[in-house]
C-alpha positions, 0 to 999 in steps of 0.5 A: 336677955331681951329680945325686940322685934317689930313688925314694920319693915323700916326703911333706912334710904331716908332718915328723918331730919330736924332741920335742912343743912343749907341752916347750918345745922347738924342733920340728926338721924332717927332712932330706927336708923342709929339703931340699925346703924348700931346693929349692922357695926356690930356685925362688923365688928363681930366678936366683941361685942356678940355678948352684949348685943346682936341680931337673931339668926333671922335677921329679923330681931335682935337680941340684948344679952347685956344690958349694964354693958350695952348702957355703958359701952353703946348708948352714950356712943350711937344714942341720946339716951343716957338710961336703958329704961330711956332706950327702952321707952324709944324702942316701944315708941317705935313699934318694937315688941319684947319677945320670949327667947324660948317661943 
């Protein structure tokens, strides 16, 4: 199991933007924003998913319980990258910490 948390409070009214939509180009959303568009359909969905990824009781962190599933299921879904060690970089990128289940 891993478990990531950050201490940053993410804002997700505005997510960031490689280009304008006047361009013609596609808008791409930032990490912490598909990722917690990925956390909060998870939720929705419930059960099925419960097993491989999921928020901590707080709310505060979540947790990845399976990460060969969570590789093959979700990244190619709501990421760009193809490897767990990739997502994982991202998360560090982004102020995320690995914590201990059992402190």
């Amino acid at each position: 199991n891993m478990v990531v948390s950050t201490g940053a409070t993410l804002s997700m009214d505005a997510p960031r933007c490689n280009s304008s939509p006047r361009e013609g180009r596609q808008i791409r959303m930032s990490f912490p924003v598909k990722l917690h568009n990925m956390l909060a359909q998870m939720d929705l969905i419930g059960a099925g998913f419960s097993d491989i990824v999921q928020w901590n009781k707080e709310g505060c962190a979540f947790a990845i319980h399976d990460p060969t599933s969570f590789s093959y299921l979700l990244l190619p879904k709501f990421f760009r990258a193809k490897r767990f060690s990739s997502f994982q970089r991202q998360l560090r990128a982004y102020g995320f910490k690995r914590k201990n289940l059992y402190t």
